[in-house]
N, C-alpha and C positions, 0 to 999 in steps of 0.2 A: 567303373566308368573310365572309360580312354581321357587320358592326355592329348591325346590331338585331336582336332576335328578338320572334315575338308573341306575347300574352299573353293567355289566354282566360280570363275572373273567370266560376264559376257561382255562386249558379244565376242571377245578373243577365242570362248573356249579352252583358254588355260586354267588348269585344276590342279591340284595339291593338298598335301595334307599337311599341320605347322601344330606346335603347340600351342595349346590353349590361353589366352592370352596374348598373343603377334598381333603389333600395329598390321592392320591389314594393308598399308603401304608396302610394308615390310615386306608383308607373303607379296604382293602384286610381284614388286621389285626383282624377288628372288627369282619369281612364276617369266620374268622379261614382259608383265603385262604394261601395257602402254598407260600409265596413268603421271599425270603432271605435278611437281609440285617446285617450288622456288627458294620456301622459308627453313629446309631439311627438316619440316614435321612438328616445327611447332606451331600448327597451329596459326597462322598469319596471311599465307598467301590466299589458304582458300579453292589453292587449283587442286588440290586434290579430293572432290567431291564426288561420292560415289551414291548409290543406292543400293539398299536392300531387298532383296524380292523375297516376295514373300508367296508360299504356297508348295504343294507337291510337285516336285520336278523327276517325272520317271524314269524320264532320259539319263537324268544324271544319279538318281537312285539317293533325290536329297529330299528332306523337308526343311525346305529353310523357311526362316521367322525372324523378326526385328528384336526377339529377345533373344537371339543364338549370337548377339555383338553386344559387345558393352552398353551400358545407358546412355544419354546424351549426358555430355561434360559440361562443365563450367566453362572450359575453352571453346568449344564450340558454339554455345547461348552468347558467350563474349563477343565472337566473330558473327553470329546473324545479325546482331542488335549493332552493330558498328556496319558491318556490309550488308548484313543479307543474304540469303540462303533461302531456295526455292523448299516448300514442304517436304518431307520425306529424305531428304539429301542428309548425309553425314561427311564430317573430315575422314578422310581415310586414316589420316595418320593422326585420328586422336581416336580412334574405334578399332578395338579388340576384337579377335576370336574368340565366341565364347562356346560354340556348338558349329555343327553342322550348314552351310550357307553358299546362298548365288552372289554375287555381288555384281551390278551393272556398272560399266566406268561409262557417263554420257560424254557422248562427240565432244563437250566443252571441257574438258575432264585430260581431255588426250593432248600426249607430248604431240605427237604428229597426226593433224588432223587430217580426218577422213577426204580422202579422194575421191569422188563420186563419178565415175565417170558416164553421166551419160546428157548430151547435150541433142535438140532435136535435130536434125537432118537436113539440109534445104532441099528443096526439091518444086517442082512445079504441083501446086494446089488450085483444079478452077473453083474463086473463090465467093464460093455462095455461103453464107453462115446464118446461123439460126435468128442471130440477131439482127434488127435494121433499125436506126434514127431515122426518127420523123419530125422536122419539126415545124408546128401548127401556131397561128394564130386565134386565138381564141377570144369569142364575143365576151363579154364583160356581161356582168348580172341584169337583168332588167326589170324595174318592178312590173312592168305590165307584161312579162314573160318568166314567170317566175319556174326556172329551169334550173336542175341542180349544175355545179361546175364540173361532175363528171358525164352530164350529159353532154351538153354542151362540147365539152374535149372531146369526146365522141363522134358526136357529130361534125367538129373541125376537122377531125381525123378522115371521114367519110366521105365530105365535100372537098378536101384536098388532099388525099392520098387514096378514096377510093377504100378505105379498109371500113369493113362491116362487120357488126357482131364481134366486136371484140370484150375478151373477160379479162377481169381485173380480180382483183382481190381485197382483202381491207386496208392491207400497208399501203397501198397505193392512194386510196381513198383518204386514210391519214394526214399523209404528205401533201396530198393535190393542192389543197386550196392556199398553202405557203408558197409553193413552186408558183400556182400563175400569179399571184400580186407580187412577186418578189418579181418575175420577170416580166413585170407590164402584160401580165396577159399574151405571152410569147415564150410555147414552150419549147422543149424536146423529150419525147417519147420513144422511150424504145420498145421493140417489138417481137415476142420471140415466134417465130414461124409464124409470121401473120398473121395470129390467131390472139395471145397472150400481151398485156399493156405487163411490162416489168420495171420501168422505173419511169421516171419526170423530174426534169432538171427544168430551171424558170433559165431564159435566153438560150442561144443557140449552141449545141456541144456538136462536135464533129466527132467524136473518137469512142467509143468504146472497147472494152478487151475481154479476154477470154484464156480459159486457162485448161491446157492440155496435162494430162496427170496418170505419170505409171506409176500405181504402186505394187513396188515389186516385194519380195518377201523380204530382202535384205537392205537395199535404198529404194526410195522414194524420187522421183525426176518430174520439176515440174516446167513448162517453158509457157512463158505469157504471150500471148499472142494480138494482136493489134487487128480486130477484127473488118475495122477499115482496110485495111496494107493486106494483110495476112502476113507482115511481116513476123517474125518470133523478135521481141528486141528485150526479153530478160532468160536465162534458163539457171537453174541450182538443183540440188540435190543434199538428201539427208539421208542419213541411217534410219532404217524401219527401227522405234522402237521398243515395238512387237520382237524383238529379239532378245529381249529378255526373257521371255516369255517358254521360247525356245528357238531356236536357229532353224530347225527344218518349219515345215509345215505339217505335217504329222503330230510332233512335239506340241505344237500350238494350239493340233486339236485336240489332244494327250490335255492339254492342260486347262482348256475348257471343262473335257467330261471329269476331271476329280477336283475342278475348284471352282463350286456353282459362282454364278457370276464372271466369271472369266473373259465370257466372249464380251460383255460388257468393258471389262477392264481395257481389253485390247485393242476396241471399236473406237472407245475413247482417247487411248495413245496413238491412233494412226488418225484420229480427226484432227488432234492437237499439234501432231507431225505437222499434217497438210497447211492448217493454219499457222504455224513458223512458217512452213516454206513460202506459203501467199504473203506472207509479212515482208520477205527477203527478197522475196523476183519483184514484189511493187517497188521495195526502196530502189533495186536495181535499176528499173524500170521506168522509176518518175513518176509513179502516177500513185494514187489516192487506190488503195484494194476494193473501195466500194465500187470502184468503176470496173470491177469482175463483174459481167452479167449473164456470161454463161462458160461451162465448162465440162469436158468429158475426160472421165476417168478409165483407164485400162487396166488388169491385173489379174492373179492365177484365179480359180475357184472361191479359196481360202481368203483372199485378199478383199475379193470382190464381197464376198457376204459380210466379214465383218467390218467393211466401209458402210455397207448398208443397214449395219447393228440386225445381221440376221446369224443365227449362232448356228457353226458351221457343225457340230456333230454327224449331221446324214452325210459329211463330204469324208468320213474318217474310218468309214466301214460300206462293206460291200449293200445295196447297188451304188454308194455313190451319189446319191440325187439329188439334184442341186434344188434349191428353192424356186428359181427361176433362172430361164437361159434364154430370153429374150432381151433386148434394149430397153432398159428403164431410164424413163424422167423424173426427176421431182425437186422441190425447188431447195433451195442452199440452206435454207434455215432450217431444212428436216434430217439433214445432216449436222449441224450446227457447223457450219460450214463459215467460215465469215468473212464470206464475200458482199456483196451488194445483196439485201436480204430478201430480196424476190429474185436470185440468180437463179438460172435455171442450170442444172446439173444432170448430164446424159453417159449413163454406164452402158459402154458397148457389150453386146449380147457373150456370155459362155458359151463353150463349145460341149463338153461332154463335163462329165464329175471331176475333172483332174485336166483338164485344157480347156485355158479361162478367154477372161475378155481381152486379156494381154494377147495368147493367138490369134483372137482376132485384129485386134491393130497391128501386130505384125504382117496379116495377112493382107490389110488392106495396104501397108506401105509395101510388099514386097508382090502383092498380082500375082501367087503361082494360079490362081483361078482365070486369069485372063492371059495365062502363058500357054505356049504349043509344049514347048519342052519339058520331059518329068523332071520335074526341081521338090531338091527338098529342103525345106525350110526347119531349122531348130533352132529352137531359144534356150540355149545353156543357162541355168541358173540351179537351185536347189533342186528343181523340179524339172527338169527339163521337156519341154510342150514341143512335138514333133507333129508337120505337116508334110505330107507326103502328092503331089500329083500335078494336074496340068487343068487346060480347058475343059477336059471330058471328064475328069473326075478327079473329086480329093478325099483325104483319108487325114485322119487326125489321132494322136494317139498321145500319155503322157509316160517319164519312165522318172521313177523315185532316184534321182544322180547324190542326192543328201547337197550338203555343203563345200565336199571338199577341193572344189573345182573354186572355190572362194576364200581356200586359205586355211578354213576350220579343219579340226581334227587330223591338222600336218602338222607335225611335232616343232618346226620352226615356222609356222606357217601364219602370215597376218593377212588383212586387206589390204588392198591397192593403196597405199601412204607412201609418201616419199622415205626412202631408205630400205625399201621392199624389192627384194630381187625379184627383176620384172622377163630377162632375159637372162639364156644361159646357152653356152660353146664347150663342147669339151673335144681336147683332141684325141683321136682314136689310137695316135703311136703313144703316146706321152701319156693320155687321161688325164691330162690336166684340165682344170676349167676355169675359166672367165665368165664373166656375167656384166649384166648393166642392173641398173639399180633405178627405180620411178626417184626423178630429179634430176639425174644427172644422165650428160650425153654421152658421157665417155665408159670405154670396157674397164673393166677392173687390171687388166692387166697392161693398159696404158698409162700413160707419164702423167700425172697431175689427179689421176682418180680419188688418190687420198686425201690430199685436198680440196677437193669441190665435193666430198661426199663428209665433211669434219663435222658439217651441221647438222645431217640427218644420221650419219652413221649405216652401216647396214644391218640391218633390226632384222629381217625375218624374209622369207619368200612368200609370196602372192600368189594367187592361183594360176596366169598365166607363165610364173615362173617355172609353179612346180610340173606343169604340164610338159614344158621344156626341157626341163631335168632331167624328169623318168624317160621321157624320148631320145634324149642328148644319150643318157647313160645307155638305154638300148643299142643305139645305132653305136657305140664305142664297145659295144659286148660287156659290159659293165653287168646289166642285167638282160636275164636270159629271155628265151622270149615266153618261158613261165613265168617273169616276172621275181625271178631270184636275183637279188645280189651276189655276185661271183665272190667267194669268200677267197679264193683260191688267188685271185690279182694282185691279195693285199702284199704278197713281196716286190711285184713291180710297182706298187703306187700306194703310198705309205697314208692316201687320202681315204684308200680300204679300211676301215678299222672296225675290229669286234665290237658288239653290245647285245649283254644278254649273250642269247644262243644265235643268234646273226651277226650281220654285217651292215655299216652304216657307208655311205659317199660324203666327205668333209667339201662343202663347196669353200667353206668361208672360216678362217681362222681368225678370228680379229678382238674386239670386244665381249663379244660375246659367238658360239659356235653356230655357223649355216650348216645345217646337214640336211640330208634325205636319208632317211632310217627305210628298214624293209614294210615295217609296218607302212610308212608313209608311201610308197610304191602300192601296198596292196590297198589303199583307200583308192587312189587312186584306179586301179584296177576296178575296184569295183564301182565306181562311180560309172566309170567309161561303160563299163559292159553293161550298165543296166541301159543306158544310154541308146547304147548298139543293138541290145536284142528289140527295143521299141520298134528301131528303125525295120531292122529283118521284118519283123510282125508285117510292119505297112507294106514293105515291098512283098510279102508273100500275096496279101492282099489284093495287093496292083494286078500280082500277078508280070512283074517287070523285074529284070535283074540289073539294068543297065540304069543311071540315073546322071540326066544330062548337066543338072547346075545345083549346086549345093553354097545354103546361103545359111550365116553363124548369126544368130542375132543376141542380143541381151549386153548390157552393159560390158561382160565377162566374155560369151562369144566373140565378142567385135574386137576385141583385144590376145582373140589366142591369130597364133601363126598357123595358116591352111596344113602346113607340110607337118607341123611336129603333132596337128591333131589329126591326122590320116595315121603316121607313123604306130601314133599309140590306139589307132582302132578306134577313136573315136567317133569320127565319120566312116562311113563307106569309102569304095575307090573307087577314083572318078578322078579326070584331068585337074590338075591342079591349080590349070589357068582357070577355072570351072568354080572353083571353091573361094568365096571371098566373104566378105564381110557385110553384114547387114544395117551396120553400128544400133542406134538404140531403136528398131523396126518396131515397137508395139508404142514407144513416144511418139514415133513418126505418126504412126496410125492412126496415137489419138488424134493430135492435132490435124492430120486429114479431117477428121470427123467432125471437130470443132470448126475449120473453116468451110468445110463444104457439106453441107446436110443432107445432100443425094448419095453419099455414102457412107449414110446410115441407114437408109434402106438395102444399098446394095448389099452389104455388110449382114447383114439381119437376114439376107434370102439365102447367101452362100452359106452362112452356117446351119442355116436347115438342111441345106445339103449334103452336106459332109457327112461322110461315112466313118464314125465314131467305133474304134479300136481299143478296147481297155484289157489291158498290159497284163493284170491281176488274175483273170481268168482263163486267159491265152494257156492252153496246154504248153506250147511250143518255147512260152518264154524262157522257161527254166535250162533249157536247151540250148538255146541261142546266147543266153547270157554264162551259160559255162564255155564255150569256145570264145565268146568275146572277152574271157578274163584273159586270154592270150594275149601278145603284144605281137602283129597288133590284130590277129585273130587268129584261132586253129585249124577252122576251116577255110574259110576267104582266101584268096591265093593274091592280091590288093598288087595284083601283076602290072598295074598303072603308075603306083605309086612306085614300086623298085626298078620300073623303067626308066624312073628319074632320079630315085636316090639309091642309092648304094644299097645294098642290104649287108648288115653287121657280119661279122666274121662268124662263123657257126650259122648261119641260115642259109645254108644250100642243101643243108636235108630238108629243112620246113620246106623250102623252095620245091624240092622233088617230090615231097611229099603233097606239096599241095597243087600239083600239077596231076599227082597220082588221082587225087580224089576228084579233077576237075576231071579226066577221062571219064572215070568213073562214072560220075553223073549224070556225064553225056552218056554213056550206053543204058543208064537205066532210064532216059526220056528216051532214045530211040526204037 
């Protein structure tokens, strides 16, 4: 039997192997995992509480188990019984290696917590919402009219608002006859699409809310919305934590089919999610969460079914088929949702097996269906969901990007936290680099950096770092546009250095090393290119080669730079001024949907529409996506974008070459 066993920390993605035995502080610490503690391990502060996951994880090629860690302590039992410790939680640093193991470190858990960044949008909403206060004067009992008190309400409802046939339910009927004596026989009634009685407050309320909801695979974004105003006046965010579980969504469903029950496990931790986060937007908020009475959720395939406790196995193999890809209702308590417990909850329609509800509230905050211009719209995230077209037609398609555009599986690589290289410069004579860091305003190689960065330190690069990086290091010939490290610079720039049988780029010498490894370049690679052969797919499709406006949406899009994601092939070429940002387009969406309930139907017809593209059985992909592993493509000649930016030193053969291939083309359509 081995002396060591490995240890996999989520959702960092850092792994290693320690002997048997290591306070798993210990392994974190060594691993640079982000985990908190104040008492140095013995045992008192408690910030270092982690979880153990338990089940087959294929990904990672573990069976971890609650007995592969030491037993629970006598320290530990000491600290619940004095503070308290949530089920399932252990001290890191009084719990051993004792086998093979995942370990979760939660949001609460972290030195530097989670940056979530996605807030909703403002924009203009006409605002019509599912819900409306009414509120009615109701007759008092009469013995010689002996009428129940929900008829009665009914009929006050009828004689002064006009509303007929309306249905209730039992909760309602519960509550009814407290609400009118408690308010003198003077209610308020809400109402969902004039059809549905969803709550009864006794005296007059003016205000109800509503709660718009992306769950994405990695955060969660909710913003309250004030369904009188349509103002947003709370919005937060959390870590999905379905990421234990596994980081992609693939992994997720990987870990459904070998641990029956699964999808139950994870239905339950993203319901749990949502109720923190409605816990946190109402305290923000001011208001009471029962006064949630209606809310619409957005998110990928995978998201959306297990929000809905439908087990996603048919989304994890060919054809794909979703349960349902229509817009469903149904009320908060069947969710165990807990909000006002007759809320009503409206999941925007799926688009194909692998482009969800989320495309669609993108779709409806960004109008390429109500556009002249060919625009394309992409939501960067694990999964990246790609719409393609105009008025006359759209195309939809999804391309597997993994993780690493979010930090995972980059050897220094973290989320968006403060201390997380967010940007990066290098000079082309020099290769030297600078960066900026999420917290601080200042470049690294300004007067004071060291100082206003003493608190967070710089821990690790972020996804729109590393996107920066690999592009920074291209356009300085650093790497090639195969996406090699130039082993060969290491005499001019002493930041070159070997590892293994490659070459590593040192951004950061400090506490602990920033580098970009070669490996980390070809994740990156391949994330891009799966990305990019999607996009070709749809434009083959269009049958268009030219593409007027290009829009980045998802927490993660909305924070890369247009110029370094063309450079590295990400997007297509296309004017620059063309390419912007969409910030979080599928939150926007939802809450369109929440204040305005004509589109939800619109919403519902366009995606019937859509001419649905799956990536998986495209002949052409495997093609497209071996020229898009190029930087920033082999074929593409992205003649737009080096009309603006320089192209690196050594790209005037590509250059020639890819002018060769464009004649070419031309004589074989003529």
């Amino acid at each position: 039997m081995s002396d060591q066993a490995l240890v996999v920390f989520t959702p960092s993605g850092r792994r290693g192997r320690f002997p048997l035995g290591t306070p798993l502080l210990k392994a974190a610490r060594s691993l640079g995992v982000d985990v908190d503690s104040v008492c140095g391990g013995r045992g008192i502060c408690g910030r270092c509480q982690i979880l153990v996951s338990e089940g087959e994880f294929a990904k990672h090629g573990i069976v971890s188990r609650a007995d592969h860690v030491t037993a629970w302590s006598e320290v530990e039992e000491r600290y619940k019984q004095k503070r308290g410790m949530k089920d399932g939680r252990r001290l890191s640093c009084q719990t051993c290696l004792g086998g093979d193991v995942v370990i979760d470190v939660p949001p609460d858990s972290q030195v530097h917590k989670q940056v979530v960044r996605k807030r909703a949008e403002v924009r203009d909403i006409e605002l019509d919402p599912a819900i409306r206060l009414h509120y009615v004067e109701v007759a008092e009992p009469d013995m010689h009219n002996p009428t129940g008190d929900l008829e009665r309400l009914k009929a006050a409802l009828e004689q002064q608002w006009g509303l007929v046939d309306l249905e209730t339910d039992l909760r309602i009927i519960q509550t009814l006859q407290r609400a009118l004596r408690d308010g003198d026989w003077k209610v308020t009634v809400a109402i969902h699409r004039g059809q549905v009685m969803t709550a009864v407050w006794p005296g007059f309320v003016d205000h109800a809310y509503g709660l718009a909801v992306d769950v994405g695979s990695t955060t969660i974004a909710a913003h309250l919305c004030d369904l009188a105003s349509g103002e947003v006046i709370a919005s937060s965010g959390i870590m999905n934590p379905q990421i234990r579980f596994g980081e992609d969504l693939m992994s997720r469903v990987s870990y459904v089919m070998m641990n029956p029950g699964g999808d139950a496990e994870m239905t339950a931790a993203v319901r749990e999610a949502i109720n923190s986060l409605t816990t946190e937007v109402s305290a923000e908020g001011d208001i009471d969460r029962e006064m949630i009475l209606n809310a619409t959720f957005v998110g990928n395939p995978i998201m959306h079914h297990l929000l809905l406790g439908i087990d996603p196995t048919e989304l994890g193999g060919a054809p794909f088929a979703l349960a349902a890809n229509s817009g469903i209702t149904v009320w908060a308590a069947e969710l165990d949702l807990a909000f006002h417990p007759d809320a009503r909850v409206y999941v925007l329609p799926c688009i194909a097996g692998h482009v969800g509800a989320d495309t669609a509230g993108v779709m409806l905050s960004e109008a390429p269906h109500l556009a002249e211009e060919m625009t394309l719209v992409v939501d960067v995230g694990t999964n990246a969901e790609i719409v393609l077209g105009n008025k006359d037609k759209l195309l939809a398609c999804s391309s597997p990007t993994g993780p690493a555009f979010e930090g995972a599986q980059i050897s220094c690589g973290q989320r968006a936290a403060p201390g997380a290289i967010e940007r990066v410069r290098i000079d082309p004579e020099t290769l030297e680099p600078r960066f900026k860091v999420i917290g601080c305003d200042l470049w690294s190689d300004e007067e004071g950096f060291d100082e206003a960065t003493k608190t967070t330190g710089v821990t690790g690069i972020c996804g729109s770092g590393i996107i920066e990086a690999v592009a920074e290091m291209y356009l300085a010939g650093i790497v090639s546009e195969d996406g090699v490290i130039d082993g060969g610079l290491a005499e001019r720039c002493p930041r070159i250095v070997p590892e293994d049988r490659t070459w590593t780029f040192v951004l950061y010498e400090g506490r602990q090393r920033i580098a970009v490894t070669q490996n980390d370049v070809r994740q990156i690679q391949l994330a891009k290119a799966a990305l990019y052969a999607g996009v070709k797919l749809l434009l083959d499709r269009a049958g268009v080669e030219q593409i007027d406006r290009i829009r980045l949406a998802g927490a993660f899009g909305s924070h890369i730079d247009p110029m370094y994601a063309m450079v590295l092939g990400l997007i297509p070429d296309c004017d620059l001024d063309a390419v912007g940002s969409a910030g979080n387009a599928a939150g926007t969406g939802a809450a369109i949907a929440l204040l305005d309930t004509s589109t939800r139907a619109e919403i519902e017809a366009t995606v019937r529409d859509i001419e649905k593209i799956e990536t998986a059985v495209e002949p052409k992909f495997q093609e497209y996506f071996v020229d898009a592993m190029a930087i920033p493509n082999k074929s593409d000649p992205f003649t737009r974008l080096f009309s603006a930016v320089p192209r690196p030193a050594g790209g005037e053969a590509a250059a020639q070459r890819d002018a060769g291939r464009s004649r070419r083309r031309r004589r074989r359509t003529s």
